[in-house]
RODO-36304 format. One record per residue (C-alpha): residue in one letter; x, y, z. Coordinates in steps of 0.1 Angstrom, whole numbers, plus 5000, padded with zeros to 4 digits. Example, Ala and Ser with C-alpha at 12.3 -4.5 7.8 and 13.67 -1.06 7.14 Angstrom:
// RODO-36304
A512349555078;S513749895071;
// end
This chain:
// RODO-36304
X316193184099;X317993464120;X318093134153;X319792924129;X322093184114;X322793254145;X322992874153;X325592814123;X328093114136;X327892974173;X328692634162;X331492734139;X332592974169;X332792644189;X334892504162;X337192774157;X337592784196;X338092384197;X340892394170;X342792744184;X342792534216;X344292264204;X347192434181;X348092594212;X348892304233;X349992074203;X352892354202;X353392264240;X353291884242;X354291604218;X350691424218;X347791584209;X345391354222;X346391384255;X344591744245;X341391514247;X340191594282;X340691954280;X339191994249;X336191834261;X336092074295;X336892354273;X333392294248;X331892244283;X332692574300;X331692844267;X328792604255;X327592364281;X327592094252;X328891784265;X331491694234;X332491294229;X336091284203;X335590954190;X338691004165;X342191034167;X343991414173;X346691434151;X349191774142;X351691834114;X354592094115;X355092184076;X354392324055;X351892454084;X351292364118;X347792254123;X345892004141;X342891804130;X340391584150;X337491304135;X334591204147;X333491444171;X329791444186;X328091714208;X325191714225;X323391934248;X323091824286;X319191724288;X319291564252;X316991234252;X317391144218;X320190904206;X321191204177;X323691434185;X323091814182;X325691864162;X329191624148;X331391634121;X333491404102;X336791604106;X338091934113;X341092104106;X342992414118;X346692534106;X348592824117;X350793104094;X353992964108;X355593314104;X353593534133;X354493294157;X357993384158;X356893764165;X354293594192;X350993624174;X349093334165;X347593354131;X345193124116;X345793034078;X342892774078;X339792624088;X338292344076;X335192144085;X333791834067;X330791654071;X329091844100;X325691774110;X323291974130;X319791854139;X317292094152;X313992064168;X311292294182;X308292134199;X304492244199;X305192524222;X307092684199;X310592574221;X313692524201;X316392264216;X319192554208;X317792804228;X320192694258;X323192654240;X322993014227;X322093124260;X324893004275;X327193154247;X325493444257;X326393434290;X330393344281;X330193644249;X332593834272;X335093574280;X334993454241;X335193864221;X338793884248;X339893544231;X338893614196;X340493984199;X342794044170;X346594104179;X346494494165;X344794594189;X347694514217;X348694314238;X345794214264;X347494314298;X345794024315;X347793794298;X350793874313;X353193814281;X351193574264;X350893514230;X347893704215;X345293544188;X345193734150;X341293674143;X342693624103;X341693334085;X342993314055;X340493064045;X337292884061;X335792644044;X332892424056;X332092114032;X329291854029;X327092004058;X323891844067;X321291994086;X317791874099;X314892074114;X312091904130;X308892184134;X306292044154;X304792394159;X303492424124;X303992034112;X306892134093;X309891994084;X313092074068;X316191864053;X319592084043;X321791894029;X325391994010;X326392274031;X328792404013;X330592784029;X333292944017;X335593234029;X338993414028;X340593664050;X337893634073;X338793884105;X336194134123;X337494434114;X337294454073;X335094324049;X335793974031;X333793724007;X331793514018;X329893253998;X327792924004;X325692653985;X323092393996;X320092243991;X316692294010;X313592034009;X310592114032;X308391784045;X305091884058;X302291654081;X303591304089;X306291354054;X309891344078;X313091414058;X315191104083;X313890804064;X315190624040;X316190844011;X315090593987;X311890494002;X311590834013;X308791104014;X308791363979;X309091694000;X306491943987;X309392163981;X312792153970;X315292423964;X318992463956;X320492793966;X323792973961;X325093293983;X327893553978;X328493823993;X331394034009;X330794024049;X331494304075;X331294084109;X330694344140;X331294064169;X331794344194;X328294514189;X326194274172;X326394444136;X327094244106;X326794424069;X326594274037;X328194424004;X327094323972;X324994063981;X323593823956;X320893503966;X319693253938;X317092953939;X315892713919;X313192593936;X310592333924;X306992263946;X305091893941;X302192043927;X303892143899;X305691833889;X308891943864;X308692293867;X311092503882;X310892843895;X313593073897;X314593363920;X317493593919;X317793853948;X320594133951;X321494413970;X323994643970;X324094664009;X322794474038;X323094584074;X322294394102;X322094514135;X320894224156;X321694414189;X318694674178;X316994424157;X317394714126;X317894554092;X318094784063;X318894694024;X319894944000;X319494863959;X317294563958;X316294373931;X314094043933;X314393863897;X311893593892;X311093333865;X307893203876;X306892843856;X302892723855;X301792473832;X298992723828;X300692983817;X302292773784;X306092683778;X307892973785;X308493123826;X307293443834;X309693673836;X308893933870;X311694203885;X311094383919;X313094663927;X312994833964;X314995003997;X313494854025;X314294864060;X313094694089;X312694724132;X311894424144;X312094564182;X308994814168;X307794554149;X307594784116;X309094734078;X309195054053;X309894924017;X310595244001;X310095323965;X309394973951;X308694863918;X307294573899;X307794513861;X307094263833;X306094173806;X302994293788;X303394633800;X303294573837;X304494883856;X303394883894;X305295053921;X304695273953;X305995253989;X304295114019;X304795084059;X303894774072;X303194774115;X302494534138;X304694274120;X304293964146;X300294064159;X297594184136;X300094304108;X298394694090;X300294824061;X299495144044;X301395354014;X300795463976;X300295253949;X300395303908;X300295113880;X300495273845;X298695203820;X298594813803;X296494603787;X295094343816;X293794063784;X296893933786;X297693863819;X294093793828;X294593523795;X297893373812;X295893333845;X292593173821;X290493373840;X289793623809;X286093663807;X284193643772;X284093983758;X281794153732;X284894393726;X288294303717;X289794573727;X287694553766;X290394573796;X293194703769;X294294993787;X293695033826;X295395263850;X295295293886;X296695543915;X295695543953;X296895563986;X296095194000;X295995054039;X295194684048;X296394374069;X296594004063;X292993954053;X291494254031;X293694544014;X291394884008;X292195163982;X291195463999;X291395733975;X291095533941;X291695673907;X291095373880;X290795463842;X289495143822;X289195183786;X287195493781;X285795523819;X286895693848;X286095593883;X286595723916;X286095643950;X286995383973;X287394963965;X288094743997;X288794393988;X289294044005;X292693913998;X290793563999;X288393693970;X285593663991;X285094054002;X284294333978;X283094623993;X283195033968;X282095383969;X282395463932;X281695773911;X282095693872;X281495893837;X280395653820;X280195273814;X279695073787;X278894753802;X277994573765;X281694573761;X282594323789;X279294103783;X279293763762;X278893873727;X275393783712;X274993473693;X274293623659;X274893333635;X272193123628;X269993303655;X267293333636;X266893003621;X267692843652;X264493023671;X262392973642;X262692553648;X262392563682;X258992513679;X259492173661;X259091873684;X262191733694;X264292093682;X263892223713;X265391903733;X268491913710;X269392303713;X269092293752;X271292043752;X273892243725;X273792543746;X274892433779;X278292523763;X277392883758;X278993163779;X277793153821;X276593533823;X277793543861;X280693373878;X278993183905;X280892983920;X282793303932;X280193523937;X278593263962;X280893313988;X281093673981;X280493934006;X279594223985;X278494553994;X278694833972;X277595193954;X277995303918;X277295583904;X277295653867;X276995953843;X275795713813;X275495323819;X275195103787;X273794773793;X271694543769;X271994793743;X270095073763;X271395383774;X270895513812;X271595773827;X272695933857;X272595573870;X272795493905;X272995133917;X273294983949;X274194593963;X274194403989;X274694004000;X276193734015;X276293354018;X275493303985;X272193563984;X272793923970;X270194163965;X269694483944;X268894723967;X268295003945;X268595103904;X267395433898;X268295603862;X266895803837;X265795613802;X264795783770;X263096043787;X261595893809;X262595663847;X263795353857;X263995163890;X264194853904;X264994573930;X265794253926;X267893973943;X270193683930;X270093313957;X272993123946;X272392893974;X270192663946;X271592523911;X270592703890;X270693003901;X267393213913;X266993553903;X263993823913;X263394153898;X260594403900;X261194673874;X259295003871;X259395223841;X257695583835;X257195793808;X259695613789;X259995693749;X258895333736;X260595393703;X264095403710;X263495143736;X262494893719;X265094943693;X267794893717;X266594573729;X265494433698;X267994593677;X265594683648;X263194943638;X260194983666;X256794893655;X255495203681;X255895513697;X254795663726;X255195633766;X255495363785;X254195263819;X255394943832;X255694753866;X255894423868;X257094093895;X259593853880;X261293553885;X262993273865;X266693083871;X269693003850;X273093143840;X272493243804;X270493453784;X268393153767;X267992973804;X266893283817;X264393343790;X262993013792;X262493003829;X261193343831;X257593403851;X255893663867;X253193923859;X253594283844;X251194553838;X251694813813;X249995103793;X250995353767;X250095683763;X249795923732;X251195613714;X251295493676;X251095163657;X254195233628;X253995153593;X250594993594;X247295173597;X243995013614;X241795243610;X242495273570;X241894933566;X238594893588;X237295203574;X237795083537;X236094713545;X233394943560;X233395103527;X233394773502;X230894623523;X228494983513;X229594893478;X231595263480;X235295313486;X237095563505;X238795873498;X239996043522;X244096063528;X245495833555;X248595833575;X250995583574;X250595483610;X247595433633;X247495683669;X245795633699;X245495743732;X245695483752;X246595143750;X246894913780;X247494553789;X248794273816;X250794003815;X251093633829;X254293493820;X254593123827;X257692943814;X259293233796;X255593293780;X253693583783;X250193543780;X247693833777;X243893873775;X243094223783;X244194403757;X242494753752;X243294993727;X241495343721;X242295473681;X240195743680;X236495583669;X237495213670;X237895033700;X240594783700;X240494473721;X241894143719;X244493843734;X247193613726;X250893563738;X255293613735;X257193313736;X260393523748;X262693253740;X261793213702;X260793603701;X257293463681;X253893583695;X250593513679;X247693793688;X243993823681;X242794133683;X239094253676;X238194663670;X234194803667;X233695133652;X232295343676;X230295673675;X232395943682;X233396293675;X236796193661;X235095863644;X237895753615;X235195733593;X230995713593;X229595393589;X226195173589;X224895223623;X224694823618;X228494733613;X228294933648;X227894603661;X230294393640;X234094343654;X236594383631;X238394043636;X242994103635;X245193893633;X249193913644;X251893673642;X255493703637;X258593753649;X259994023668;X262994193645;X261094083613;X258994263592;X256794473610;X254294563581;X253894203576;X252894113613;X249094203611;X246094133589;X242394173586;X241193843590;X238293793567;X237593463581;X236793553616;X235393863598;X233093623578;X231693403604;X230593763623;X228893843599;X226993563596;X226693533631;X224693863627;X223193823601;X221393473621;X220793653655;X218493923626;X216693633610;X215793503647;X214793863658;X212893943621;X211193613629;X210693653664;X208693963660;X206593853630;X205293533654;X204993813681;X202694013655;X200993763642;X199593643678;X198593953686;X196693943655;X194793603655;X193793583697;X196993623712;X195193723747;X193693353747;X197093223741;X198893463765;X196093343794;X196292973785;X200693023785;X200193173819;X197892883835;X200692643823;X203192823843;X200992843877;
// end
């Protein structure tokens, strides 16, 4: 943009140079297009263009004397191409007929109309002007003594000539087209209606300046010179407007702008019929292109950005900054910025940006005060599913940041979301596909930014799943509920991070001093480590998540010790705990899937667990084996029981095959009863079905004395239900199973009564005969 500022001035230099030529001789000879040849030696001398005047000069005397000329054409001296570098229609130049009777020449117009400009830079990065502003370069000297205003004096060299007044009362460039062909990046670029405006124009005092036009960009084999109606839709097209009151510093190279205001209305392809709108002012511009310092003082950046996305109505942004910039050091400083909006926003800081051209760093402060994120995270429809309403409804944030072009780090972070507070450090990928953090929180309540749980209808819904053909239908119902991870993002992820937490809620439990670590990449991320303390007791774990599959695969080997059962189990199950006690638990686990019921389903693995100094609640075994011990004595019992049945130990393992868990080893020690048994957990109907059987044995702590003979009788139990139901409903003495042991027993004594009486009754009547003859048989 600066080349083709600099580009436009030249040109209209040219111009200005051209037309002060020719006034000057038309006030010498009679016809101006004798002026012809010189004009075209004089283009050739400052610019090296080689100029063609296919028009006619022509000069008036009043009301002003001026000169015009058509249908010029200029083109550089290796051109190729059959397109000029740059033409016009027609251009016009009139003098203030007053100075020149005091010998100053003062220029009351300039007018151009219809220029065209066509510029190109090839695949090495070469643009075709770079010659004709080095030779204007070379000829600066020879063109600031021309253009030097008649207050400063008479220019001794000149012997008595008549000196120039660099005055223009106006300047007004109309219907300019310009073209820019950008083979380095495959880009092209069509301006067309050129419009420039300006009055007073001299180099010594400010004067306004303003311009219109209209920008569309071509990219790839899109090229803005074909037909316009068969023409290629430019990916981008913008109309601009300019004002602004210009200082021009032609001597040193320093140009300042006052008051400065830029506007676009700019609409991209992609977005069909909406238009985005910028608005950009600054109290004051200075450009010092002999340094390369630019500085801006009181900006503002107005924006109303359109999506179809975000609904009907633009979103309204403002910027306000200082900035300043060295493009010799190749360093920016925007100092004091500030970006607001609706919805709260409030983000502002300063930064230093180095190593503009190679490797661009940037470091500074940021802040953003505190705002509800739903919204904005709702306009982008990336708002995830919350339990909580009121989740990501007041976040704050304040660090020193440093990054480049790639990744952006918050060194030093301070971030307040809802009722947590985290510190540390948070480097992120500007692509989204880097997240490494060091962070220190109080407390996190994770439940709050999960998927709600599907209450309604819950129940009944896993009470038919059972029914053939129910389950087919609600698998195919829930592939609409909520996706628990976001994994198409997470698979390119690169993800290494540290959390630590004073209290961590998650799936209704309560940890704490939580500490949690995670690592991955290309689509496989691993938990590392998940230490915590739970109800008294420990957790750990590793576990691992390969996204490189659909569905998802997940891994997780959980340990738990001395772990209070009770309020355990009534976080996860949300009801009342049919035990107490500590757990020991350590299991391997797999299964796949993106949402609780998938992951259910597809769970398998094996655990192991025992509890110690544990209690069945609200339902006593040994109570009601002692008083069927009793009934079958034809007595009943009388001593007082409690409400719940202790033991010491009670142990079992686990194979869990498609989200079942099957178990066969059951062992329970109440104190004089062993308890034994097997059955399984379906985990995605929360049903189970058990079969449990308990003997009375002879102990010091026996729950009650009994026949030595229902010593060998099991106890048959039976449990079924539902996890969350009634717990004193779940198991039953099963008089069935009870029944068929005892006559089982009672068949094995008739074979052993009549077993002995044969044994008895040989002995009595010559059993050694029939033992000898039994013994020959078996020679």
């Amino acid at each position: 943009m600066r080349a083709l500022l600099r580009t436009l001035l030249a040109v209209i230099g040219v111009l200005g140079l051209v037309m002060l030529g020719a006034v000057v001789y038309v006030t010498t000879f009679f016809d101006p297009n004798d002026l012809k040849p010189r004009l075209v030696e004089v283009v050739r001398e400052h610019s090296g263009l080689e100029l063609t005047l296919d028009g006619p000069l022509s000069w008036s005397f009043y009301p002003r004397l001026g000169v015009s000329v058509q249908e010029a054409k200029a083109r550089l001296p290796d051109q190729d191409t059959e397109q000029a570098f740059m033409a016009f229609s027609q251009a016009e130049v009139s003098l203030a007929f007053a100075p020149l009777l005091s010998g100053e020449i003062a220029i009351d117009g300039l007018t151009v109309d219809g220029m065209r400009l066509n510029l190109s830079r090839n695949e090495e990065g070469e643009g075709n002007w770079e010659a004709f502003l080095e030779r204007l370069g070379e000829r600066s000297e020879e063109a600031e003594a021309a253009l030097a205003p008649a207050s400063s004096g008479p220019n001794p060299d000149d012997h008595g000539g008549m000196a120039v007044a660099l005055d223009i009362a106006s300047v007004k460039l109309r219907d300019g087209d310009i073209r820019f062909s950008d083979e380095l990046y495959d880009r092209h670029w069509h301006i067309t209606g050129v419009n420039v405006g300006g009055s007073n124009v001299n180099p010594t005092s400010a004067f306004p300046l303003n311009t219109t036009f209209r920008v569309d960009a071509y990219s790839g084999a899109k090229r803005p010179d074909e037909a316009e109606e068969d023409g290629p839709t430019p990916y981008l097209s913008s109309e601009v407007s300019f004002d602004s009151r210009v200082k021009l510093g032609l001597a040193d190279d320093r140009y300042e702008f006052n008051e400065l205001s830029l506007k676009t209305d700019t609409a991209f392809e992609a977005l069909e019929d909406r238009r985005q709108q910028l608005t950009l002012t600054l109290d004051e511009l200075m450009a010092d292109l002999a340094t390369q310092r630019y500085e801006a003082e009181g900006g503002q950046l107005k924006g109303g950005l359109d999506h179809p996305a975000w609904g009907d109505d633009a979103m309204p942004l403002t910027l306000d900054f200082d900035a300043e910039t060295d493009l010799s050091e190749q360093n920016a400083r925007i100092n004091q910025w500030r970006l607001t909006g609706e919805d709260g926003l409030d983000l502002g800081g300063h930064l230093l940006i180095s190593d503009l051209f190679e490797g661009m760093q940037y470091s500074g402060q940021v802040s953003m005060a505190p705002m509800s994120l739903r919204p904005w995270l709702e306009r982008f429809n990336v708002l995830p599913n919350t339990a909580s309403d009121d989740a990501l409804s007041d976040v704050t944030l304040t660090s020193p940041l440093q990054g480049n072009a790639e990744e952006v780090m918050l060194s030093n972070l301070t971030l307040v979301m809802d009722d947590s507070t985290f510190t540390g450090y948070l480097n992120a990928g500007l692509d989204g596909e880097l997240l490494d953090f060091e962070l220190d929180g109080d407390a996190l309540d994770l439940d709050a930014y999960l998927p709600p749980p599907d209450e309604e209808g819950a129940q009944e819904e896993s009470a038919m799943l059972g029914i053939p053909g129910v389950s087919e239908a609600y698998a195919q119902e829930e592939e609409s509920q909520a996706e628990l991870l976001p994994t198409a993002w997470l698979a390119a992820l690169t993800l290494n991070g540290e959390l630590r937490l004073g209290r961590l809620d998650i799936l209704g439990m309560v940890l704490e001093n939580a500490e949690l670590v995670l690592q991955g990449q290309n689509g496989n991320h691993r938990l590392e480590r998940l230490d915590a303390d739970l109800y008294e007791g420990s957790l750990s774990a590793t576990g691992s998540l390969d996204l490189q599959d659909t569905p998802p695969h997940w891994q997780l080997e959980p340990r738990l010790e001395q772990v209070q059962i009770a309020p355990l189990y009534q976080a996860l199950a949300d009801t009342e705990s049919p035990l107490r006690g500590r757990l020991f638990l350590s299991g391997e686990l797999s299964t796949q899937g993106n949402t609780i019921s998938h992951l259910r389903r597809n769970l398998d693995g094996t655990v192991e667990t025992r509890i110690d100094d544990g209690a069945m609640l609200a339902t006593n075994v040994s109570r009601e084996l002692c008083s069927v011990a009793a009934n079958l004595e034809g007595e009943e019992t009388t001593r007082e029981w409690s409400e719940d049945t202790r033991f010491d130990r009670a142990q079992a393992s686990f194979e869990i095959r498609d989200g079942v868990a099957h178990n066969d080893d059951l062992d329970v020690a109440i104190p004089g009863i062993d308890l034994g048994g097997e059955g399984q957990l379906n985990f995605e109907t929360q049903r189970f079905d058990y079969r449990a059987s308990a003997r009375f044995v002879d102990t010091a702590d026996a729950a009650c004395d009994v026949n030595p003979r229902l010593e060998r009788i099991p106890m048959p139990v039976r449990c079924e239900g539902e996890l969350g139901g009634e717990t004193g409903e779940w198991c039953r003495f099963d008089r069935d199973a009870f029944v068929e042991s005892i006559g089982d027993l009672a068949r094995d004594e008739a074979i052993d009564r009549a077993s002995e009486e044969i044994r008895e009754r040989l002995e009595e009547e010559g059993g050694k005969e029939l033992e000898d003859a039994l013994r020959g048989l078996l020679q």
